[in-house]
mmCIF file of the C-alpha atoms, coordinates in Angstrom:
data_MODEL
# 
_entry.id   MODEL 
# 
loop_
_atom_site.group_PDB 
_atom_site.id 
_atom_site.type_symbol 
_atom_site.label_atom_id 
_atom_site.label_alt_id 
_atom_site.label_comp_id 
_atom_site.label_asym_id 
_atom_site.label_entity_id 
_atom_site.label_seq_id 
_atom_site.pdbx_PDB_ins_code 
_atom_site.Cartn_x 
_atom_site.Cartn_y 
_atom_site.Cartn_z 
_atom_site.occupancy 
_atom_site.B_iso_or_equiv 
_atom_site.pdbx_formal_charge 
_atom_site.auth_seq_id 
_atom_site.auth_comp_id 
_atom_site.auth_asym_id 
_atom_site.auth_atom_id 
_atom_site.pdbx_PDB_model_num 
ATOM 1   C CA . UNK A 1 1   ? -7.167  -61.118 1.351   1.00 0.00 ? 1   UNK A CA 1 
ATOM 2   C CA . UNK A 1 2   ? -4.707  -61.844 4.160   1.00 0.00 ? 2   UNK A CA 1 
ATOM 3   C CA . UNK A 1 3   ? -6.729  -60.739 6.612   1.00 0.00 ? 3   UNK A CA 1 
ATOM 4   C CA . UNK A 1 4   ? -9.807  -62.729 5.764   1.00 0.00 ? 4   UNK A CA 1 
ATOM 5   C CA . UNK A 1 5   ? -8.165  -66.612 5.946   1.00 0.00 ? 5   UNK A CA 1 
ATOM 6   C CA . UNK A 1 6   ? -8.579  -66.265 9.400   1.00 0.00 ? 6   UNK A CA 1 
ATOM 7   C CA . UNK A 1 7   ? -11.680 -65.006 9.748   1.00 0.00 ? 7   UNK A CA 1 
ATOM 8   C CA . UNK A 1 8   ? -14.990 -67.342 10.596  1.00 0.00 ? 8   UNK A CA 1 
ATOM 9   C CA . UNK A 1 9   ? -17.233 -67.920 7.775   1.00 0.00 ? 9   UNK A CA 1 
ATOM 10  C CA . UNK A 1 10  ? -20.232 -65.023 7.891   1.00 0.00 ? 10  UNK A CA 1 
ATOM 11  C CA . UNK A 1 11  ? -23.529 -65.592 9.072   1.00 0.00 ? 11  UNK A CA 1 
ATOM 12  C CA . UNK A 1 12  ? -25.324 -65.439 6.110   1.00 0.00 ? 12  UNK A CA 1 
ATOM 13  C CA . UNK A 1 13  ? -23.564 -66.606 3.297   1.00 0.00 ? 13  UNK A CA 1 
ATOM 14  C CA . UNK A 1 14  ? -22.185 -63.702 0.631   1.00 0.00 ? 14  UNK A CA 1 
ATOM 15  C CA . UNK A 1 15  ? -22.590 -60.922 3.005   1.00 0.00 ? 15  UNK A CA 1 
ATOM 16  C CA . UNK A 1 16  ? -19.799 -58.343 3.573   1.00 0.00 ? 16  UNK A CA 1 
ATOM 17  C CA . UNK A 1 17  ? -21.681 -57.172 6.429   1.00 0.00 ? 17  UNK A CA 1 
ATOM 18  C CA . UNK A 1 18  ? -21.524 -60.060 8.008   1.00 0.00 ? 18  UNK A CA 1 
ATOM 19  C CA . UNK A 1 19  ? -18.093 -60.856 7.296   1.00 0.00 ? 19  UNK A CA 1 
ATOM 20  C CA . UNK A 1 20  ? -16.661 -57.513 8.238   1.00 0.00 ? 20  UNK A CA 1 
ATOM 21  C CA . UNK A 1 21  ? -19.068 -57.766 11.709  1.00 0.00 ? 21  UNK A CA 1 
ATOM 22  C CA . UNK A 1 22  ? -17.112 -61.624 12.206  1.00 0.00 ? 22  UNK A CA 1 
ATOM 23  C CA . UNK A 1 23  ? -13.750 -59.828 11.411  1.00 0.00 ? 23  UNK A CA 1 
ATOM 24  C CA . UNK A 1 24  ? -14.569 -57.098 14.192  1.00 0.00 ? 24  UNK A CA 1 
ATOM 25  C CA . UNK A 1 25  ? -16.163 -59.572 17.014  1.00 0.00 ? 25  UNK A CA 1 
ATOM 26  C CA . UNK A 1 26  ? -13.016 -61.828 15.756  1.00 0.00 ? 26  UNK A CA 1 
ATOM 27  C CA . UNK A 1 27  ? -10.678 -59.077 16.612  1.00 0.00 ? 27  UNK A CA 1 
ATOM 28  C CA . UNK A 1 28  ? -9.195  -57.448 19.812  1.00 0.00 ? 28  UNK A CA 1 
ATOM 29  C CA . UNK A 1 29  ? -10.609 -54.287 19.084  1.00 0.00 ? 29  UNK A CA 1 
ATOM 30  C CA . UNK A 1 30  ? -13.433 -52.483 20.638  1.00 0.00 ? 30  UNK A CA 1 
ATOM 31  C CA . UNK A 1 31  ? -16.123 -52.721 18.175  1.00 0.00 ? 31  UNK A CA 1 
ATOM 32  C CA . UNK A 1 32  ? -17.781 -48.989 19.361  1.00 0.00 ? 32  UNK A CA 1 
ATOM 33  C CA . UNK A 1 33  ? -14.100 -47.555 18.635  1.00 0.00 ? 33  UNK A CA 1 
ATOM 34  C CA . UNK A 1 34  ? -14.425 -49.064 14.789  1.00 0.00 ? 34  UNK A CA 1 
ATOM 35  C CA . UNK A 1 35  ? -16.478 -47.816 11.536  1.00 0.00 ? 35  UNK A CA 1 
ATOM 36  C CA . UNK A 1 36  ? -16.043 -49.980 8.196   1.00 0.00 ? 36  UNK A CA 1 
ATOM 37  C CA . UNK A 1 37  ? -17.183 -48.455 4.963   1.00 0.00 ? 37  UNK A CA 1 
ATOM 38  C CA . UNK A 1 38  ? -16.381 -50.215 1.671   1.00 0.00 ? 38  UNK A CA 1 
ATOM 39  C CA . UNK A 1 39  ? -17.464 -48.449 -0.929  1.00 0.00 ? 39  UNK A CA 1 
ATOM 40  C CA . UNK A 1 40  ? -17.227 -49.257 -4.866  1.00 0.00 ? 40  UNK A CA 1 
ATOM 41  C CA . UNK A 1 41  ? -15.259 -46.327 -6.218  1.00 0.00 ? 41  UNK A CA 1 
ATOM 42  C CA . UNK A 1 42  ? -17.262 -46.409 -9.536  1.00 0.00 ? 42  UNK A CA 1 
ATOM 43  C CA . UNK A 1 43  ? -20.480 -46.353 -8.463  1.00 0.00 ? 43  UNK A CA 1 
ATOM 44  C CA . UNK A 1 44  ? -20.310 -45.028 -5.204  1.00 0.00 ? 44  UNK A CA 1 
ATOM 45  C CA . UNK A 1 45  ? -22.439 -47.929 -3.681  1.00 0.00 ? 45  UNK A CA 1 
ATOM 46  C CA . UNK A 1 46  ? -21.712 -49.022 -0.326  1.00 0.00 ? 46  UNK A CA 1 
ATOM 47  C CA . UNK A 1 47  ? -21.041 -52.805 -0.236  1.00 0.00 ? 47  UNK A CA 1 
ATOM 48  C CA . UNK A 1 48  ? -20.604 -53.805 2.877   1.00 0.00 ? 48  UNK A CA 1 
ATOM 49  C CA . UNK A 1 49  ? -20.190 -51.714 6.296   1.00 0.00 ? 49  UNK A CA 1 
ATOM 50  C CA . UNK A 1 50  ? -19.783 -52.096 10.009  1.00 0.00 ? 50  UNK A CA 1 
ATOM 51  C CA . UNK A 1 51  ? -21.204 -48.819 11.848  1.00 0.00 ? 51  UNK A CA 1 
ATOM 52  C CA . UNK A 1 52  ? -19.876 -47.382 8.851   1.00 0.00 ? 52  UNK A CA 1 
ATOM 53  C CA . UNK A 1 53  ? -22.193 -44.207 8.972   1.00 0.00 ? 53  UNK A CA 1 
ATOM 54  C CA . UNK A 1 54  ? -20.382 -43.283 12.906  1.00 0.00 ? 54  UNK A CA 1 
ATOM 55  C CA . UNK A 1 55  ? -17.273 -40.905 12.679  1.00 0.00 ? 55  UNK A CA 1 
ATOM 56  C CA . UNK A 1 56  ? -14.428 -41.849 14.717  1.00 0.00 ? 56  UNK A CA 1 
ATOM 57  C CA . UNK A 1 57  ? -10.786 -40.598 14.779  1.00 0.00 ? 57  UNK A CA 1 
ATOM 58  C CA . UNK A 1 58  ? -8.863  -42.259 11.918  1.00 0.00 ? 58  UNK A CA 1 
ATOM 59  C CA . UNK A 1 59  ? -6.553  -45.173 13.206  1.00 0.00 ? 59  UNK A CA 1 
ATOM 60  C CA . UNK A 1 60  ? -2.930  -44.998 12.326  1.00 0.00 ? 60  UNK A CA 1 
ATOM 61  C CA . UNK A 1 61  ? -3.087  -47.498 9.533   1.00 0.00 ? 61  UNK A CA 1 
ATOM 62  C CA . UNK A 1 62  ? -5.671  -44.604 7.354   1.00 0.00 ? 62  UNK A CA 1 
ATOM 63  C CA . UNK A 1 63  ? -2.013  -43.656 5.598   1.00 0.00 ? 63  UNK A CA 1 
ATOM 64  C CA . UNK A 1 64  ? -2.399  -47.099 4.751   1.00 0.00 ? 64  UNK A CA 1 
ATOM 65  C CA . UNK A 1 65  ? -5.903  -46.137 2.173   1.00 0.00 ? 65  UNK A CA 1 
ATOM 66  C CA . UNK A 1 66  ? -5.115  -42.407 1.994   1.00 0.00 ? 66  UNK A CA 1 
ATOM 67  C CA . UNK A 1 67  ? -1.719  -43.627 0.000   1.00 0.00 ? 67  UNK A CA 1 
ATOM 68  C CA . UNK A 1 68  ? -3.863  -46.153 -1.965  1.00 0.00 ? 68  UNK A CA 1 
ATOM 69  C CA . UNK A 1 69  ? -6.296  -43.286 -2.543  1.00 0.00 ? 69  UNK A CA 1 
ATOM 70  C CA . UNK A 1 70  ? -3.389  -40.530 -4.048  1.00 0.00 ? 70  UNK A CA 1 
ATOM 71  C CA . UNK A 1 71  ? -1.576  -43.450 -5.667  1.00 0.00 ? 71  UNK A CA 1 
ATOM 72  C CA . UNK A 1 72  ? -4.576  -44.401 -7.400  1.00 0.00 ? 72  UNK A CA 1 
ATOM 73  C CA . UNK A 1 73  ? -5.810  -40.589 -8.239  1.00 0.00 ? 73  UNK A CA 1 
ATOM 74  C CA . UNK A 1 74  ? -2.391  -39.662 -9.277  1.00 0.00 ? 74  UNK A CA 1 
ATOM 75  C CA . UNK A 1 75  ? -0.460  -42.495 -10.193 1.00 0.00 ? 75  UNK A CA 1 
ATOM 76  C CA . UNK A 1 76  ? 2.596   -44.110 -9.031  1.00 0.00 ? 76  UNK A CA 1 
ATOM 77  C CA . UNK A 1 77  ? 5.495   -41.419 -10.356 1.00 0.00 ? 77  UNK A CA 1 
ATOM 78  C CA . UNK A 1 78  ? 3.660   -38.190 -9.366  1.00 0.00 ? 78  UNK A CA 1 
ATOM 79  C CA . UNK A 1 79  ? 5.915   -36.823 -7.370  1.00 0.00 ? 79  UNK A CA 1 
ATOM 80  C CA . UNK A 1 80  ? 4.778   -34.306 -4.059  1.00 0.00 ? 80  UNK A CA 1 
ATOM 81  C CA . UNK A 1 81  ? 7.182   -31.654 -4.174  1.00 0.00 ? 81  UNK A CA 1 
ATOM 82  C CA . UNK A 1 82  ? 7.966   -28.465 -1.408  1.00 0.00 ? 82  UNK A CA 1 
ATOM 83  C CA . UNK A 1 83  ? 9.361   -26.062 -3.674  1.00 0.00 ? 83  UNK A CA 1 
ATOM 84  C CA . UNK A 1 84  ? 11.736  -22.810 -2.276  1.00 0.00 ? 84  UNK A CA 1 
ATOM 85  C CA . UNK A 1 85  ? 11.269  -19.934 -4.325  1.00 0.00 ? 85  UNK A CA 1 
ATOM 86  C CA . UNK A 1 86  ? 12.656  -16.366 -4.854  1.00 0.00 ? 86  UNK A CA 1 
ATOM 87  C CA . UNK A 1 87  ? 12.234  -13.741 -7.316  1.00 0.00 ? 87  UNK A CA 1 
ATOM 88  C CA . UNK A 1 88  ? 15.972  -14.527 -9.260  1.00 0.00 ? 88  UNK A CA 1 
ATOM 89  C CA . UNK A 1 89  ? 18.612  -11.754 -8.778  1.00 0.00 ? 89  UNK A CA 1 
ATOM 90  C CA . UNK A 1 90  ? 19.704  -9.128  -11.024 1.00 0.00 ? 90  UNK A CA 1 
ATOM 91  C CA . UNK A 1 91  ? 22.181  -10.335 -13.549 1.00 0.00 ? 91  UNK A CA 1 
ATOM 92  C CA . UNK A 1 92  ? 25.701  -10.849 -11.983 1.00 0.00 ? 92  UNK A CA 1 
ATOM 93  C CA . UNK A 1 93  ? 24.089  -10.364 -8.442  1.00 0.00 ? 93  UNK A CA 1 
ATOM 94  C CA . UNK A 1 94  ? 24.194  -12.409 -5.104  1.00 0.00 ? 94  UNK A CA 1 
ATOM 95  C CA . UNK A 1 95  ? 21.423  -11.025 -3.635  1.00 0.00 ? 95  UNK A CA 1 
ATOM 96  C CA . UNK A 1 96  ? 18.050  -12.001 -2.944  1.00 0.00 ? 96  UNK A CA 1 
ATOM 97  C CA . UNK A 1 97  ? 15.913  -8.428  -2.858  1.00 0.00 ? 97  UNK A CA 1 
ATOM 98  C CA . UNK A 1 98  ? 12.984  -10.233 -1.184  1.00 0.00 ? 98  UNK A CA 1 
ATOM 99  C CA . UNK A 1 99  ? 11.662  -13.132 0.385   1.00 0.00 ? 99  UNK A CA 1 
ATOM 100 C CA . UNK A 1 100 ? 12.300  -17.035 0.028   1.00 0.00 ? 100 UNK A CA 1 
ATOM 101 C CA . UNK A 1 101 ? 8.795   -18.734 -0.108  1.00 0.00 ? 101 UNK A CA 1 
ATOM 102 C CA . UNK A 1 102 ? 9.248   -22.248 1.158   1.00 0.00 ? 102 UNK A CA 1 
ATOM 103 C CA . UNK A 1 103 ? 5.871   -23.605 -0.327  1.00 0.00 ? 103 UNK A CA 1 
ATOM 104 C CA . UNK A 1 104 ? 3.900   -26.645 -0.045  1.00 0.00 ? 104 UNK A CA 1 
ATOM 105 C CA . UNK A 1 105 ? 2.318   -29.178 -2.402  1.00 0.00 ? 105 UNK A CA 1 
ATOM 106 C CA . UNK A 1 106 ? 1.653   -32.005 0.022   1.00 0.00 ? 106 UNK A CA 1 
ATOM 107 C CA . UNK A 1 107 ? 4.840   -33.255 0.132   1.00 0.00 ? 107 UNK A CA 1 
ATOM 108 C CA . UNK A 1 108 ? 5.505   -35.543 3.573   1.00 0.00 ? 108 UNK A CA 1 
ATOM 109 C CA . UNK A 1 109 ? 9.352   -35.877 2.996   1.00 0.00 ? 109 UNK A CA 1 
ATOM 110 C CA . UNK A 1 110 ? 9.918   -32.717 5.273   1.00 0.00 ? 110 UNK A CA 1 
ATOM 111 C CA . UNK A 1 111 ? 10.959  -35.069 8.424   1.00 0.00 ? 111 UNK A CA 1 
ATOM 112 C CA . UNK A 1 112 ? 13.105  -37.730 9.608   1.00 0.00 ? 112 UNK A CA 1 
ATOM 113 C CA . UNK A 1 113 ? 11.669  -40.401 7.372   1.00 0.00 ? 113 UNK A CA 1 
ATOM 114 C CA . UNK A 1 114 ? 12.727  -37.998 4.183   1.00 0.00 ? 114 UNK A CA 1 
ATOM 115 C CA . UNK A 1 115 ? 15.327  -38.706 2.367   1.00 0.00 ? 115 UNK A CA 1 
ATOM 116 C CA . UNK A 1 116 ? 17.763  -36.035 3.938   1.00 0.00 ? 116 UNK A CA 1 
ATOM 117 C CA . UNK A 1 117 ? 16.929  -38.286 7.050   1.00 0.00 ? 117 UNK A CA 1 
ATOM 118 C CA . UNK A 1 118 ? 15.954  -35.256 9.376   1.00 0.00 ? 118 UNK A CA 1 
ATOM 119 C CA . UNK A 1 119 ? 13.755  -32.105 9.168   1.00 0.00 ? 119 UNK A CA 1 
ATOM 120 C CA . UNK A 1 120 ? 16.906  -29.799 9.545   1.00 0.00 ? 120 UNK A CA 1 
ATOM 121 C CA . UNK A 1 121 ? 19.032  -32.058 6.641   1.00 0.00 ? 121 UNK A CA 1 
ATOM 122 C CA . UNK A 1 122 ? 15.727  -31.311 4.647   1.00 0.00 ? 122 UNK A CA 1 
ATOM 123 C CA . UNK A 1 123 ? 15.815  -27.141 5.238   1.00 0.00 ? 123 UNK A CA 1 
ATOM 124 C CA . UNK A 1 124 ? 19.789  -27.174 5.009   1.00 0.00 ? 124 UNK A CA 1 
ATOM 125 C CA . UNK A 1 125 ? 19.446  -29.220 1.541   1.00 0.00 ? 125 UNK A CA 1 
ATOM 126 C CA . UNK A 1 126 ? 17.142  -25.977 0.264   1.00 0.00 ? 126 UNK A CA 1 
ATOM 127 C CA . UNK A 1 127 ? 20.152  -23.760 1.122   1.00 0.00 ? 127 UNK A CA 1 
ATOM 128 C CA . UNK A 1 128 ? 22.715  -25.754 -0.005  1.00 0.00 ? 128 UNK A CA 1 
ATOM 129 C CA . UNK A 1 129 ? 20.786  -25.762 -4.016  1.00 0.00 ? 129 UNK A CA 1 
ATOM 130 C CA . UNK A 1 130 ? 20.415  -22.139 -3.124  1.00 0.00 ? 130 UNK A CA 1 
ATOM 131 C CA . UNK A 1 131 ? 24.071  -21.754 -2.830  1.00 0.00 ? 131 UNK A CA 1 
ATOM 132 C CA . UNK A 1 132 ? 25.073  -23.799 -5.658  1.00 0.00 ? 132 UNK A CA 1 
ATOM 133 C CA . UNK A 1 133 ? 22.876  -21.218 -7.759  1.00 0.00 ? 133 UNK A CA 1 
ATOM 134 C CA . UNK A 1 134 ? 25.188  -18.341 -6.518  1.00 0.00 ? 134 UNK A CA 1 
ATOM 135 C CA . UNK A 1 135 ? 22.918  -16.795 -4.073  1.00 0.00 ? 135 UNK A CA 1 
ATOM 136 C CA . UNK A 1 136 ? 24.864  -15.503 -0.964  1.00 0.00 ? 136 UNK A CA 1 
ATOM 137 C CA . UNK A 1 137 ? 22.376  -12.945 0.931   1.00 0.00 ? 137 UNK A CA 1 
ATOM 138 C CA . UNK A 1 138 ? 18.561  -12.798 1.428   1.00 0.00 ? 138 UNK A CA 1 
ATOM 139 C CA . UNK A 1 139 ? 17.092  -9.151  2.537   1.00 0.00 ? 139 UNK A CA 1 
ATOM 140 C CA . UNK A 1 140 ? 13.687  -10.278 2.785   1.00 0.00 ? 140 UNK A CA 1 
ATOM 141 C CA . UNK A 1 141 ? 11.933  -13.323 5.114   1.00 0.00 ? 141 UNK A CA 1 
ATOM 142 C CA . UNK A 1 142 ? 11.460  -16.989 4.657   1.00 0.00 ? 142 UNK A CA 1 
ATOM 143 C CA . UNK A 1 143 ? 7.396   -17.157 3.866   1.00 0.00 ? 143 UNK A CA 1 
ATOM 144 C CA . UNK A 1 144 ? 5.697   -20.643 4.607   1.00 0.00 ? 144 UNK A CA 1 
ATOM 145 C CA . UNK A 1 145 ? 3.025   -21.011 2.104   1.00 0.00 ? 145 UNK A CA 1 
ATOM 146 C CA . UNK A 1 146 ? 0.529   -23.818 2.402   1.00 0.00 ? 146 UNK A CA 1 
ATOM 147 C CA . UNK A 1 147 ? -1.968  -22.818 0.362   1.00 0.00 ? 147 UNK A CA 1 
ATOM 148 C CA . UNK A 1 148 ? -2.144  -25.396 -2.164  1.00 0.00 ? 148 UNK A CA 1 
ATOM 149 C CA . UNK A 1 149 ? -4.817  -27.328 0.028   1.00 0.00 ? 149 UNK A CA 1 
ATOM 150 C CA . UNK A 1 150 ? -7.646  -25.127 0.518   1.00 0.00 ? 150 UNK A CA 1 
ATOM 151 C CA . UNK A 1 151 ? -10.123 -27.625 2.598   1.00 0.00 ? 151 UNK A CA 1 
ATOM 152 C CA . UNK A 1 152 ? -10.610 -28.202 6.118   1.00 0.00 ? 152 UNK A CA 1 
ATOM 153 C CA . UNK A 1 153 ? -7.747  -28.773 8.309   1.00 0.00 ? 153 UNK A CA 1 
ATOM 154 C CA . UNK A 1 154 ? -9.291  -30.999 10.476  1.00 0.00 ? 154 UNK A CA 1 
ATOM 155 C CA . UNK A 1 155 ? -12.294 -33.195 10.343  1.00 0.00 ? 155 UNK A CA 1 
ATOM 156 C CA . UNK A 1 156 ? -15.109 -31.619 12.075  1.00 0.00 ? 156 UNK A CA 1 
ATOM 157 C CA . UNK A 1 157 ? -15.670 -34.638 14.384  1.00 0.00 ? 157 UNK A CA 1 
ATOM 158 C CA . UNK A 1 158 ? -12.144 -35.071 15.245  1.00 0.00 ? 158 UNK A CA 1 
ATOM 159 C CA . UNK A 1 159 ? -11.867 -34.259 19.257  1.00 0.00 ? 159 UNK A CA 1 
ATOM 160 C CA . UNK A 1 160 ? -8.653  -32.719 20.804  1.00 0.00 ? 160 UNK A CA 1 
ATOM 161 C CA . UNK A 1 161 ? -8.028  -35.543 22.781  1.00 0.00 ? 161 UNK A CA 1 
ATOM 162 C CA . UNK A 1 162 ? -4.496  -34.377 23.401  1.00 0.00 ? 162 UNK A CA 1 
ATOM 163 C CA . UNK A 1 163 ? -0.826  -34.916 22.347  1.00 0.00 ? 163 UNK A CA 1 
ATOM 164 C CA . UNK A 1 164 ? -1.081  -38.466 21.872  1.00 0.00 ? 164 UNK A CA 1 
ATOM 165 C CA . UNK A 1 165 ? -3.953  -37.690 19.319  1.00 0.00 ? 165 UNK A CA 1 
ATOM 166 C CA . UNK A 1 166 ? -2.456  -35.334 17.231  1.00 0.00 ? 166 UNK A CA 1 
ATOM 167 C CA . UNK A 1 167 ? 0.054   -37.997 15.922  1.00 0.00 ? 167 UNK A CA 1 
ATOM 168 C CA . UNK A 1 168 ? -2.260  -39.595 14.547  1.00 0.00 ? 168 UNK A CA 1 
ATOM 169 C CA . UNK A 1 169 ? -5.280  -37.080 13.628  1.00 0.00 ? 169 UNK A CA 1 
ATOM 170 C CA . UNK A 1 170 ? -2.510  -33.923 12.612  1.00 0.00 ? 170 UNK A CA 1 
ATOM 171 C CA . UNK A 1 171 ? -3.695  -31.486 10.480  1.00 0.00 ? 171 UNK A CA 1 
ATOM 172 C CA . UNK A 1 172 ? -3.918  -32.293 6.558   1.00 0.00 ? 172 UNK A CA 1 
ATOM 173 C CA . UNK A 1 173 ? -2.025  -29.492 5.368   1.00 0.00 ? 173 UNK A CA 1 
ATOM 174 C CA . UNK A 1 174 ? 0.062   -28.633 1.798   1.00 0.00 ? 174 UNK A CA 1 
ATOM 175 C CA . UNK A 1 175 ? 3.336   -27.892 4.057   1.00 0.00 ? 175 UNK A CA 1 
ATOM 176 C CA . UNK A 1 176 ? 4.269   -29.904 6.974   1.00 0.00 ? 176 UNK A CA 1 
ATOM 177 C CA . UNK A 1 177 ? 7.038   -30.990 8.900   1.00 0.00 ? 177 UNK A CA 1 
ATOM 178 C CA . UNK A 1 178 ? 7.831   -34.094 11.154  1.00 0.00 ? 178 UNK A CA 1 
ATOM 179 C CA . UNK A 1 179 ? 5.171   -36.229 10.189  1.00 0.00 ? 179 UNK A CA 1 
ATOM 180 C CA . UNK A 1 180 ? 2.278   -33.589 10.294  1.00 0.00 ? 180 UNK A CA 1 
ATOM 181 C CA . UNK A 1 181 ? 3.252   -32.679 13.600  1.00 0.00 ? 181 UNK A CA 1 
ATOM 182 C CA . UNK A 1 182 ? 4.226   -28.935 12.687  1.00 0.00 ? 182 UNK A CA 1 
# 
């Protein structure tokens, strides 16, 4: 609602289309770089759109309706969690006979915006828990598993358009690190 006080009343009266198109010639953005679906998440209809059909790499505020979309789907006190698991020791035992499997369930806290306030804090906090549960020595690997998500990585019409890009089109993935950069 914010957004439309300042915007110039649409050319026909009642039409989203025409509001969102004022909004767009309004703004300083390049209309060919922008694509405006609103959809009604009951029906499915599509109220109002501006190129809204054209694929174009998600701007950096999409966290902004990907949160609303989880928060809605899941609720506000799911929790995304990256779990580190082992098969337990032998009674009395220290030792890890096998891997730890650090493994992903969408969880974005794994960088410097976490709580730990860095990726490293974040890794060291797993062995410190480790360590409070008595475990002194791992024989096997640490195993990344992000296999939670099982779609597409990337959107088929997302270009490499280089480092800049990745930023803000990384990878969805179940297990990432600094932002969706790793």
């Amino acid at each position: 609602l914010l957004l439309l006080q300042g915007a110039a009343a649409p050319a026909e009266s009642g039409s989203l289309d025409a509001l969102i198109a004022d909004l767009v010639a309004s703004s300083k953005v390049k209309p060919a770089s922008v694509s405006i679906a609103v959809i009604d998440p009951a029906s499915g209809e599509v109220l109002g759109a501006f190129r809204g059909a054209d694929r174009v790499l998600p701007a950096s505020c999409m966290k902004v309706v990907t949160t609303a979309a989880a928060l809605t789907a899941l609720g506000p006190d799911y929790a995304l969690r990256t779990r580190l698991l082992a098969t337990p020791p032998g009674r009395g035992s220290v030792e890890i006979a096998g891997d730890l499997w650090l493994v992903g369930y969408g969880d974005p806290g794994l960088s410097e915006h976490g709580p730990e306030g860095s990726t490293v804090a974040a890794m060291d906090a797993f062995a410190a828990e480790a360590a409070a549960r008595g475990v002194r020595l791992v024989t096997g690997d640490l195993v990344f598993d992000a296999s939670y998500f099982d779609g597409p990585r990337v959107h088929p019409s997302w270009t490499d358009a280089g480092p800049s890009a990745r930023w803000y089109a990384a990878e969805v993935d179940a297990l990432t690190c600094n932002d969706g950069c790793i």
